[in-house]
Structure formats: C-alpha cells, structure tokens
Backbone as CSV, one residue per row, in Angstrom:
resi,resn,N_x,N_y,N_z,CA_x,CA_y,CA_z,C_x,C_y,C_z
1,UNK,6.400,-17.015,-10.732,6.662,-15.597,-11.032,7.703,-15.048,-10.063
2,UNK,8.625,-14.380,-10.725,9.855,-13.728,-9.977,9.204,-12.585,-8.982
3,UNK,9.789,-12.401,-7.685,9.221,-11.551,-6.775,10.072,-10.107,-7.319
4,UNK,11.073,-10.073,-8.047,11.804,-8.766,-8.459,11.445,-8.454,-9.799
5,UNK,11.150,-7.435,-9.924,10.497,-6.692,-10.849,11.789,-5.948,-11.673
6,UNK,12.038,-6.350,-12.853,13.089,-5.395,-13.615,12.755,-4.441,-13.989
7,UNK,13.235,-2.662,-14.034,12.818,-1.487,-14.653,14.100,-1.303,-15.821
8,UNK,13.578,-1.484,-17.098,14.924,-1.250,-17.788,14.893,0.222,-18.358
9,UNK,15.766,1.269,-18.602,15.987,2.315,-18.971,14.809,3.351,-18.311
10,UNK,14.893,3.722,-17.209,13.670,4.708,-16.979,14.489,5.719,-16.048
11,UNK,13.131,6.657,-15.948,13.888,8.137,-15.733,13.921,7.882,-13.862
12,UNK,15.384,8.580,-13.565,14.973,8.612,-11.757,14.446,9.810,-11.527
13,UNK,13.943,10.201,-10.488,13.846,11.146,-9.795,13.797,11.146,-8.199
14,UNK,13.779,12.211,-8.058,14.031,12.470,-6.153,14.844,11.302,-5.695
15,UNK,16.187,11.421,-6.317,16.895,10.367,-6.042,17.417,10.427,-4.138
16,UNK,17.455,9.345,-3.167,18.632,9.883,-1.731,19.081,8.495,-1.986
17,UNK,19.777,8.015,-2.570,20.570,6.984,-2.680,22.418,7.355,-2.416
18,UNK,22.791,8.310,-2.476,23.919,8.576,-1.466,23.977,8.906,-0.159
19,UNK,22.833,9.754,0.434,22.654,9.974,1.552,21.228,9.282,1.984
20,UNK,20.920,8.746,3.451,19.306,8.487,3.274,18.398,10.063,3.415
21,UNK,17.100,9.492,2.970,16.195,10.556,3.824,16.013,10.814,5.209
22,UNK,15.988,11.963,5.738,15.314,11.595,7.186,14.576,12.455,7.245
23,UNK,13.305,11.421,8.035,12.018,11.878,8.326,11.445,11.521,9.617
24,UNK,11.071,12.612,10.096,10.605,12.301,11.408,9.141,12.308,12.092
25,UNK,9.172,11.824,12.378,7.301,11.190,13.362,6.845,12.427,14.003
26,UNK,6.287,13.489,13.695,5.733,14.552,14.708,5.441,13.748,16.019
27,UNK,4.464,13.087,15.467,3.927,12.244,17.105,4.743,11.322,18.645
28,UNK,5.700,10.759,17.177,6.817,9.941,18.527,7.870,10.600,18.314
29,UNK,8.273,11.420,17.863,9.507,11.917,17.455,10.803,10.991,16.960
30,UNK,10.894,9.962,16.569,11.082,9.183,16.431,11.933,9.613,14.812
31,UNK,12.849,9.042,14.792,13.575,9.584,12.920,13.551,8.004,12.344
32,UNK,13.154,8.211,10.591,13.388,7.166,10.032,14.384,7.321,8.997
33,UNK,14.979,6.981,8.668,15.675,7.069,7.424,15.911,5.921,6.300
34,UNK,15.402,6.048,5.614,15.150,5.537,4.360,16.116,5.906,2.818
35,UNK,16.826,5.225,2.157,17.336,5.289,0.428,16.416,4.857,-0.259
36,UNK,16.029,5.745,-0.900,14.542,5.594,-1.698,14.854,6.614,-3.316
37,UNK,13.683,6.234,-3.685,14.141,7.342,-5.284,12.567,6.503,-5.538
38,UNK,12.633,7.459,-7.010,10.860,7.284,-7.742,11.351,6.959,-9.645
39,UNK,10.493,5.942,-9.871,11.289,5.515,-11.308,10.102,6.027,-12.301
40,UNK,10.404,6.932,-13.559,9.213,7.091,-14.457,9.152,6.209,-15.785
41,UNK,8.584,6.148,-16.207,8.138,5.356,-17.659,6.593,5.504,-18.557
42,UNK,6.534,5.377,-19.338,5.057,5.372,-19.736,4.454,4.227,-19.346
43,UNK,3.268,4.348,-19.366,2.243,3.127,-18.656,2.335,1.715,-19.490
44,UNK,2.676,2.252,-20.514,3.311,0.251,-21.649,4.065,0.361,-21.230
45,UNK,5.553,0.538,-20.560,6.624,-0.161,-20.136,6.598,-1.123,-19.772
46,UNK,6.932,-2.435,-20.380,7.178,-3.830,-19.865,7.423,-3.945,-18.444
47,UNK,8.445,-2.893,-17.669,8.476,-3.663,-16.247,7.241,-2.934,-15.735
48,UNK,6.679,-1.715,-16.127,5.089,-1.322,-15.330,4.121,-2.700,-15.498
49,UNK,4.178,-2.986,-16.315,2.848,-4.234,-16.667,3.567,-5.394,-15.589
50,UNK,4.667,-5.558,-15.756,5.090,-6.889,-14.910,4.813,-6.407,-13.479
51,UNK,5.352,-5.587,-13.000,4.974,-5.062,-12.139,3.531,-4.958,-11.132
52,UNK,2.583,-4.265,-12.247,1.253,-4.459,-11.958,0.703,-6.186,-11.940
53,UNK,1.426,-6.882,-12.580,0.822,-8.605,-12.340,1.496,-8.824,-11.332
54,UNK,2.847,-8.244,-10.939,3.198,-9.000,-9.867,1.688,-8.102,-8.575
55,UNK,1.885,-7.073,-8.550,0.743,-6.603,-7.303,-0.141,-7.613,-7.764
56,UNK,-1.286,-7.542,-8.178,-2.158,-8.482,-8.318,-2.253,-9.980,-7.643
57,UNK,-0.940,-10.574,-8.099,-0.789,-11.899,-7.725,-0.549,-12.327,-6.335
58,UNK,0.595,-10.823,-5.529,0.234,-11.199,-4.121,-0.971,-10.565,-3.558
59,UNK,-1.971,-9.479,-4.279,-2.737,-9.254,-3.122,-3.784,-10.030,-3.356
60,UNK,-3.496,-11.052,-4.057,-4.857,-12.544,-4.411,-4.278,-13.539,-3.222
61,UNK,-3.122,-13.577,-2.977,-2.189,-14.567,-2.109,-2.565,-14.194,-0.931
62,UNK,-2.794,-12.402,-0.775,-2.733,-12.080,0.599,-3.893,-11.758,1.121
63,UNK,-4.752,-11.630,0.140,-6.222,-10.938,0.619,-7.311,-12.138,0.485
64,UNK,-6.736,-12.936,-0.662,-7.942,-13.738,-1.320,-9.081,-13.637,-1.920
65,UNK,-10.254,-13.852,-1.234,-11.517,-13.564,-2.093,-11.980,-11.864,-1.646
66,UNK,-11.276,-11.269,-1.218,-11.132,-9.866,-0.924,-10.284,-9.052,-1.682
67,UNK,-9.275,-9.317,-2.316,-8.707,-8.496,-2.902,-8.843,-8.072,-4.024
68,UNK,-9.924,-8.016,-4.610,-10.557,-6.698,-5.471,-10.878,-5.651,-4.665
69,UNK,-11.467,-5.877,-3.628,-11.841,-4.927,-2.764,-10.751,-4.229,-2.133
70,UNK,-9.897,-4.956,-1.939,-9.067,-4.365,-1.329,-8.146,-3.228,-2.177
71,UNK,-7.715,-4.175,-2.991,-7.004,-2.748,-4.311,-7.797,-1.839,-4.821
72,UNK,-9.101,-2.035,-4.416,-9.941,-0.852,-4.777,-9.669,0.208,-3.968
73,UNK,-9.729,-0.200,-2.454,-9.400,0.804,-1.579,-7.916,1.456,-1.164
74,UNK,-6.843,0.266,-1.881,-5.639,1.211,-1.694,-5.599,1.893,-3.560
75,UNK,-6.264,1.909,-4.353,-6.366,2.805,-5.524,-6.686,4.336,-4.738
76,UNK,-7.802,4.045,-4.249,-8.573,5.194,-3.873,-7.714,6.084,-2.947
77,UNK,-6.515,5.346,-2.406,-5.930,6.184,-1.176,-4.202,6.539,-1.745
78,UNK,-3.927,7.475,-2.227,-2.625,7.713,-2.379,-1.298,7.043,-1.796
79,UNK,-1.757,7.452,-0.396,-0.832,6.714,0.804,-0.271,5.737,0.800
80,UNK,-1.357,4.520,0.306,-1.082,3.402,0.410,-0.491,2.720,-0.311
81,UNK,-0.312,3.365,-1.277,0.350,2.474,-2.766,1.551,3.490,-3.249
82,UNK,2.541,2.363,-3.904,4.547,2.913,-3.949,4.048,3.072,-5.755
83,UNK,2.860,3.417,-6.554,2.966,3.511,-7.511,1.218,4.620,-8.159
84,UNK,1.639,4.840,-9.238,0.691,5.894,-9.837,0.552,6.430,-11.099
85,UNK,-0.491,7.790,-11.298,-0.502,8.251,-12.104,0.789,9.505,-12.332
86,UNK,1.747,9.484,-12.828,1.897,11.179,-13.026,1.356,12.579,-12.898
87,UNK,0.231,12.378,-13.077,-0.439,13.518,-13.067,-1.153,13.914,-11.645
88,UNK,-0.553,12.973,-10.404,-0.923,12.820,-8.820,0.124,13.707,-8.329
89,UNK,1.636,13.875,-9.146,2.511,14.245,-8.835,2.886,15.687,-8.637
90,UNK,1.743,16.415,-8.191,1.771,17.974,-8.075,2.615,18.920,-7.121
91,UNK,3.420,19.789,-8.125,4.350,20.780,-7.634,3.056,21.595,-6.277
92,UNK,3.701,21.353,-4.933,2.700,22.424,-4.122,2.472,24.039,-4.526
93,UNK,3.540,24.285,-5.058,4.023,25.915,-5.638,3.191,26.217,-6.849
94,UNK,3.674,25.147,-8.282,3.160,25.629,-9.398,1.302,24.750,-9.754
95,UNK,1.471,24.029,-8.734,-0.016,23.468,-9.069,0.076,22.821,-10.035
96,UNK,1.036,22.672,-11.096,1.655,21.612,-12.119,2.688,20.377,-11.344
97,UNK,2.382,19.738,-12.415,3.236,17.998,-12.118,4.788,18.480,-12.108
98,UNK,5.213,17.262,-11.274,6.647,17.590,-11.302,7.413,16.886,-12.873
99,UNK,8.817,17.908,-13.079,8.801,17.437,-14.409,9.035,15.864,-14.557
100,UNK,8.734,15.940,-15.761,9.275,14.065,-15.963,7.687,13.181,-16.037
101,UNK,7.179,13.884,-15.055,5.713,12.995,-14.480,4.644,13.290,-15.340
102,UNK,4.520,14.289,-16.390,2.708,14.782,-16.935,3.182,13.612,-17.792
103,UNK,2.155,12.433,-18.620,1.998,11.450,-19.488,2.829,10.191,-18.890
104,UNK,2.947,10.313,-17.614,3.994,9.150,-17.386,3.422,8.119,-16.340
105,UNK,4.029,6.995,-15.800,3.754,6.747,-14.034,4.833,6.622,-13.435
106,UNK,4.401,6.133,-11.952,5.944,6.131,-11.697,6.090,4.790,-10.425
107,UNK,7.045,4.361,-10.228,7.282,3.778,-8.848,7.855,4.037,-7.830
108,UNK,7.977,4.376,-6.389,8.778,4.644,-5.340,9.093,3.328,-4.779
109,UNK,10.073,3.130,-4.510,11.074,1.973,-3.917,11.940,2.528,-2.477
110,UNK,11.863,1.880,-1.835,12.769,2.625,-0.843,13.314,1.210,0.122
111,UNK,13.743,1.656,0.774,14.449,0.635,1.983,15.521,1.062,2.988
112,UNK,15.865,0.921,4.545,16.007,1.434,5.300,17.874,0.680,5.464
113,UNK,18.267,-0.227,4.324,19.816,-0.292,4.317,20.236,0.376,3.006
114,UNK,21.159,0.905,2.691,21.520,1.306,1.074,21.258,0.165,0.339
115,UNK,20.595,0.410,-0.989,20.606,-0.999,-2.003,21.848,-0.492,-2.393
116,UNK,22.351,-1.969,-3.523,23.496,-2.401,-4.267,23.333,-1.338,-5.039
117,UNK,24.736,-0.682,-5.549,25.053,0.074,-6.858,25.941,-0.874,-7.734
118,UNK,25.282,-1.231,-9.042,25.421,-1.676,-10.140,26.313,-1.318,-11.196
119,UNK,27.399,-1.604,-11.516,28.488,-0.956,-12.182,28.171,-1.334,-13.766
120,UNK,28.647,-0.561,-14.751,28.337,-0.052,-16.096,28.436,-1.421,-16.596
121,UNK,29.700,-2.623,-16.099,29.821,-4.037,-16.948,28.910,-4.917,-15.832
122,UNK,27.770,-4.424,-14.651,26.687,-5.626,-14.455,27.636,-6.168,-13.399
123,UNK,28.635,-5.648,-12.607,29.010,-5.877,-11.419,28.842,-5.122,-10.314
124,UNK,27.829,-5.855,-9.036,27.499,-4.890,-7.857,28.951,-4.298,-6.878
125,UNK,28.466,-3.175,-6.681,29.453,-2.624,-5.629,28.372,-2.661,-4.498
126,UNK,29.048,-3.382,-3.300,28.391,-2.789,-2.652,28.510,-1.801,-1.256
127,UNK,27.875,-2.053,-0.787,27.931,-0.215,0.674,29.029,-0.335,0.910
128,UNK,29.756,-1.919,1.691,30.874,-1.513,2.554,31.957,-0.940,1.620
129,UNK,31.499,-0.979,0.448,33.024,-0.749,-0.618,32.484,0.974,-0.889
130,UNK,32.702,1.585,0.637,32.446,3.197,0.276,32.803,3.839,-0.692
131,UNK,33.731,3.859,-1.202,34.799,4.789,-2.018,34.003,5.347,-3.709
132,UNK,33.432,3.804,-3.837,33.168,3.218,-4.928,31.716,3.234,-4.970
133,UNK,31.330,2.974,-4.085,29.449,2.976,-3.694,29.428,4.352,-4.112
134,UNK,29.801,5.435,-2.978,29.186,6.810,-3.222,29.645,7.379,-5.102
135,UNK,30.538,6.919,-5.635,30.939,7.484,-6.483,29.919,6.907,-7.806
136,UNK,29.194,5.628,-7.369,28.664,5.297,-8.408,27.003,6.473,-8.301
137,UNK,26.833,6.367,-6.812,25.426,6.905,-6.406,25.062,8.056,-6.669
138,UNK,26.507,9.227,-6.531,26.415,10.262,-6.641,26.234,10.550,-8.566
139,UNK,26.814,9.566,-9.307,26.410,10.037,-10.181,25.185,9.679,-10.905
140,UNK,23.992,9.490,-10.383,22.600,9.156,-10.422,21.622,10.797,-9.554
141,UNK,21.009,11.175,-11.135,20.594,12.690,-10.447,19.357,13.007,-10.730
142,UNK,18.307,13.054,-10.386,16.895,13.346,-11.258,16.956,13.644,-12.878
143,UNK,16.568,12.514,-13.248,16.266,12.834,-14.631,16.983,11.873,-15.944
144,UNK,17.654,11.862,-14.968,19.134,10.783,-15.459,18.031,9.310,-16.144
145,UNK,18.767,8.137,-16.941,18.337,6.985,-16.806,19.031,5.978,-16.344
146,UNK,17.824,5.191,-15.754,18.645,4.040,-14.869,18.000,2.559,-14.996
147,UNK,18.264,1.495,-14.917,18.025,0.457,-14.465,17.693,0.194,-13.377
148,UNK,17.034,-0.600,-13.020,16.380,-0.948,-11.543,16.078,-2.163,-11.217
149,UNK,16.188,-2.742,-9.967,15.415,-3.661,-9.229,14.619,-3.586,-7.749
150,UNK,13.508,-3.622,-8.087,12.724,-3.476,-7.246,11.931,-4.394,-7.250
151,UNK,11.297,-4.705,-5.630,10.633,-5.622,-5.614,8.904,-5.381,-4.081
152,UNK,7.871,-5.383,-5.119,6.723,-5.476,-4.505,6.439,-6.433,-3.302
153,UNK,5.820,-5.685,-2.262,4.904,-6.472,-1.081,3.996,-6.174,-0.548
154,UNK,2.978,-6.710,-0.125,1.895,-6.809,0.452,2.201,-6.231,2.057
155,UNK,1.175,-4.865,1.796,1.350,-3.996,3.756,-0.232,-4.308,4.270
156,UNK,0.276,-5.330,5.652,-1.049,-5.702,6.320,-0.760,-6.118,8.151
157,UNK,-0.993,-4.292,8.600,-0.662,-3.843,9.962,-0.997,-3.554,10.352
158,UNK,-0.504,-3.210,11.267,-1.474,-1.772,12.344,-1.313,-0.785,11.654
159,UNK,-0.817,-0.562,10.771,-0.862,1.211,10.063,-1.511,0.805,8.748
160,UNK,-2.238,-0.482,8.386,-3.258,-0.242,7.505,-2.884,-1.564,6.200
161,UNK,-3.405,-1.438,5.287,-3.249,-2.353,3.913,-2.537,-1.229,2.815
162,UNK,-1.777,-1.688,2.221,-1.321,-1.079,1.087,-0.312,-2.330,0.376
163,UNK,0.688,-1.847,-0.751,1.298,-1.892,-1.711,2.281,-1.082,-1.422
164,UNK,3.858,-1.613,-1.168,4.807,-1.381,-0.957,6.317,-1.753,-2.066
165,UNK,7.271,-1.279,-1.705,7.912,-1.799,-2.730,9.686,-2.112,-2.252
166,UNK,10.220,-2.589,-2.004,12.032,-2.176,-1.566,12.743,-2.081,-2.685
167,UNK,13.514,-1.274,-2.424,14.394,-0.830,-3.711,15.789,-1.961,-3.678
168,UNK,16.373,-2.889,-4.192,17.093,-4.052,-4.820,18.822,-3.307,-5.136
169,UNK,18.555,-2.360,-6.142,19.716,-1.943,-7.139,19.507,-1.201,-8.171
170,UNK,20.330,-0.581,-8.058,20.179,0.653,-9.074,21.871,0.663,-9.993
171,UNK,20.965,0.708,-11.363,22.522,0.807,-12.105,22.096,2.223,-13.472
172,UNK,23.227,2.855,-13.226,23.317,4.102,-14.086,23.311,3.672,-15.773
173,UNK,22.188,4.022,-16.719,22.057,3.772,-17.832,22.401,5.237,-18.900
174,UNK,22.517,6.040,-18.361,22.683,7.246,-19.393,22.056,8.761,-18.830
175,UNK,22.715,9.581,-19.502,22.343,11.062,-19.428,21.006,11.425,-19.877
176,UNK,20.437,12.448,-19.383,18.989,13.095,-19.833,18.685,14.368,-19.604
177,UNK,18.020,14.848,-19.740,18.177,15.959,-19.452,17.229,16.339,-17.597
178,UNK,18.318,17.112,-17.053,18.091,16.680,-15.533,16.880,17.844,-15.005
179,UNK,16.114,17.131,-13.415,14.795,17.618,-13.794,14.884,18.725,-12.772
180,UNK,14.217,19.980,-13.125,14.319,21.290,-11.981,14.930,22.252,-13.344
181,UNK,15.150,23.243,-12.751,15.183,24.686,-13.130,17.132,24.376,-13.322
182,UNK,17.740,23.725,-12.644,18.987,24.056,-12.466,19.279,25.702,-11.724
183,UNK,20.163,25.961,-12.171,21.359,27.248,-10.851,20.439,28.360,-12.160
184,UNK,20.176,29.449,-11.010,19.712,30.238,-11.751,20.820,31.306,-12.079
185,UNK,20.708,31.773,-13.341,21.777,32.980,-13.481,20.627,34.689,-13.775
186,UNK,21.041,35.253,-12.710,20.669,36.069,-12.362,21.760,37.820,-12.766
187,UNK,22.581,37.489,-13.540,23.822,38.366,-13.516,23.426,39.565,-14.734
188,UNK,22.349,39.480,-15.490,21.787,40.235,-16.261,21.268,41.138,-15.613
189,UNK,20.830,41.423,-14.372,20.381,42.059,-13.419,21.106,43.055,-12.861
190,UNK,22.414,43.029,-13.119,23.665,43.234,-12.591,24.109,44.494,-13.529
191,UNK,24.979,45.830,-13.242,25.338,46.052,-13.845,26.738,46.813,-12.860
192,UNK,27.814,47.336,-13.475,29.152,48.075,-13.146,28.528,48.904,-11.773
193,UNK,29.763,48.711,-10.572,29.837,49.799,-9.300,30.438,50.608,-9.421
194,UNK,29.986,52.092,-10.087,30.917,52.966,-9.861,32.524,53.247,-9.274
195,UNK,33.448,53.139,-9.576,34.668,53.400,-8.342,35.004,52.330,-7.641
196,UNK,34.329,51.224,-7.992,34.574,50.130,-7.867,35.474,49.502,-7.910
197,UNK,36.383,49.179,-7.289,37.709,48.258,-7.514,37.712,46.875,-8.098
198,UNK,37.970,46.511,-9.138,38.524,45.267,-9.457,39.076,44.185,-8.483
199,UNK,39.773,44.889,-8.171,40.378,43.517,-6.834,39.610,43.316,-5.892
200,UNK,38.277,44.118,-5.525,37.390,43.438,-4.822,37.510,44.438,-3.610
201,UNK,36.958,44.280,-2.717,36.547,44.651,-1.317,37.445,44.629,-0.125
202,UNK,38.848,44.804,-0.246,39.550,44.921,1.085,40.045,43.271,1.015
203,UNK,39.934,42.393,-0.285,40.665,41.085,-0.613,42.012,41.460,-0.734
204,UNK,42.765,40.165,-0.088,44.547,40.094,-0.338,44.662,39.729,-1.375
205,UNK,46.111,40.504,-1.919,46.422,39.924,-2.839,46.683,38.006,-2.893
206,UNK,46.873,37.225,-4.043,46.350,35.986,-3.462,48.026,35.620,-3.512
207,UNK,48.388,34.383,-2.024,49.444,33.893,-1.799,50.427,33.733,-2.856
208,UNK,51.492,33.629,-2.962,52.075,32.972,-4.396,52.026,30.950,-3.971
209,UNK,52.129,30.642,-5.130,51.607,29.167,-5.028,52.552,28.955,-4.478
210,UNK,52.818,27.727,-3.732,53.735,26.297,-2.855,54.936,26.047,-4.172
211,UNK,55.697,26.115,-4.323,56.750,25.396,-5.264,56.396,23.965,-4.852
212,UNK,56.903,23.074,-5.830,56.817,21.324,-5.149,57.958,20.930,-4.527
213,UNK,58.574,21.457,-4.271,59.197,21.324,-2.618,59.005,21.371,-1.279
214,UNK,58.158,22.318,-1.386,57.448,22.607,0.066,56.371,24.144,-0.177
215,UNK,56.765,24.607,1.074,56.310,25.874,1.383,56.728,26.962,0.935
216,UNK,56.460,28.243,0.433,57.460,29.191,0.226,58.303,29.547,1.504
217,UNK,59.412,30.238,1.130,60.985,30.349,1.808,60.349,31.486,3.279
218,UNK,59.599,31.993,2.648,59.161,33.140,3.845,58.209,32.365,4.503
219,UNK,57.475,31.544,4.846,56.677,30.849,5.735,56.997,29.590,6.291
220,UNK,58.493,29.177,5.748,59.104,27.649,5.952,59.633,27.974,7.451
C-alpha cells in the first residue's frame, strides 16, 4: 500500500500555502511555522476511504494488538487526529460550521517546508522557482478545487499518540464558489454631503501622466 494518499477534486480551505502560518508556544515562546490547508469531500470520496485504510494499517504497524484502543482514544480527542467530521468545524462567532464543512469531512495536511505546486499539464514547480511557486499558490483560495497529495503518519511522543498528516502537493483543479462572506458593500448606507465637493477633500488635482519619453518638461 502506497504511503501517499491521492485527494482528487476537493474543496480547499484555510489555505497558507503562499505564506506559512505562524504560531506561537505561549509557554516557550517559541514560533512555528507551518504551510498547511484543510481538504473537504463527502465521506464516499475514494481518497477519504483510502485514506482511512491507510490510518488503520499503520496504527496496526505501530500500535499492534493495541490499536483499536488506541484509535479509539485519538477518535475521542480532536487534537489528535489531521481528520473529521464537518460538523466539529464550528464558527466560534456563529456557533455554525464553517462553510464548505456541514455534510462533509475534511483533512488537514501541513508541513514545516512549502510543498510542491503542481502546474495545470502535471508539472511540479517547485519553492526555489519563486516567481512561479507564489503565482501558482496564490491562486488557490478557500473554496476553490484542488488536487492533493498527502500523506498519513503515526504520532508517538512526548506530546502524546495521534494521526498526523504532511501535505506532498497541491495542484489547482477549478473555480467554486469561494468560502466567507467576501468584501462587504456597505454603500447603501450612504447617502449625498451636502456642499460637498466632488473633487474631494483638499485632493490635488491629479499629475498629468509621464509622456513615454520621460518625465514631464516641468519636473525634468
């Protein structure tokens, strides 16, 4: 069994794959930063099921005649496991799921170098090729669909047992409709300032443009 798990066409969200996250340790103060994102699908999605056999198979490898028990107890604990229900996924504000997530699950992948960005014909770009990396990354936005590789492991430390995951590659599959409220327009609210000037508030009139020669004649 392949240790990389394919996600084909699923929704991203909380994407930091152009920039990392940073998060810091109250206790050691200490910063981590992580490129991570969360993949949705319904619970039949072929790579969820592959997925779930791959967990299984290492925490039989890693736990042995314990690991029922053991996935019992990282079920029971949020923390511990890079995967879930949708409906775990609660807005702190609206007390509702975040969008994308009510009827769905999801996976978090992360890893502490940028993964590969995957170009539209199935050729990786990768980090050192900046120009091209950020341009593929940036256009990957909550909600969007994507392709994925990710790949499951067994967490057995001093900070406990769980189900982990590193994020592989990410390749942009298509538009969706993107998740959040978007820019609010608020301008209905708005109405005419009396005596109000058009040109604004004590604004200059605006420069005259550069000819393509240079500078204008009065500032050369």
């Amino acid at each position: 069994m392949s240790d990389i798990v394919f996600l084909s066409n699923v929704r991203l969200s909380f994407p930091h794959l152009a920039e990392p996250q940073k998060q810091v340790n109250e206790a050691t103060g200490a910063t981590r930063i992580s490129y991570n994102a969360e993949f949705l699908m319904p619970q039949e999605h072929p790579g969820f099921q592959q997925f779930m056999a791959r967990y299984a198979a290492l925490a039989l490898d890693k736990w042995k005649e314990h690991a029922n028990t053991v996935m019992g107890m990282i079920q029971n604990d949020r923390k511990t496991r890079c995967f879930g229900q949708g409906s775990e996924k609660v807005n702190k504000k609206t007390f509702l799921p975040y969008d994308g997530y009510a009827g769905n699950v999801f996976i978090t992948a992360g890893r502490d170098t940028a993964p590969q960005m995957i170009q539209a014909d199935g050729s990786p770009v990768e980090p050192s090729n900046t120009m091209a990396y950020q341009a593929l990354a940036r256009k990957m936005y909550g909600g969007c669909r994507v392709n994925a590789a990710v790949k499951p492991w067994p967490q057995d430390n001093k900070h406990g047992r769980g189900i982990r995951c590193d994020l592989i590659a990410v390749q942009f599959a298509g538009d969706d409709t993107a998740f959040g409220e978007g820019a609010v327009d608020a301008s209905n609210l708005f109405g005419s300032v009396a005596g109000a000037s058009h040109a604004g508030f004590g604004i200059a009139p605006a420069m005259p443009a550069a000819p393509f020669g240079g500078l204008p004649s009065f500032l050369a």
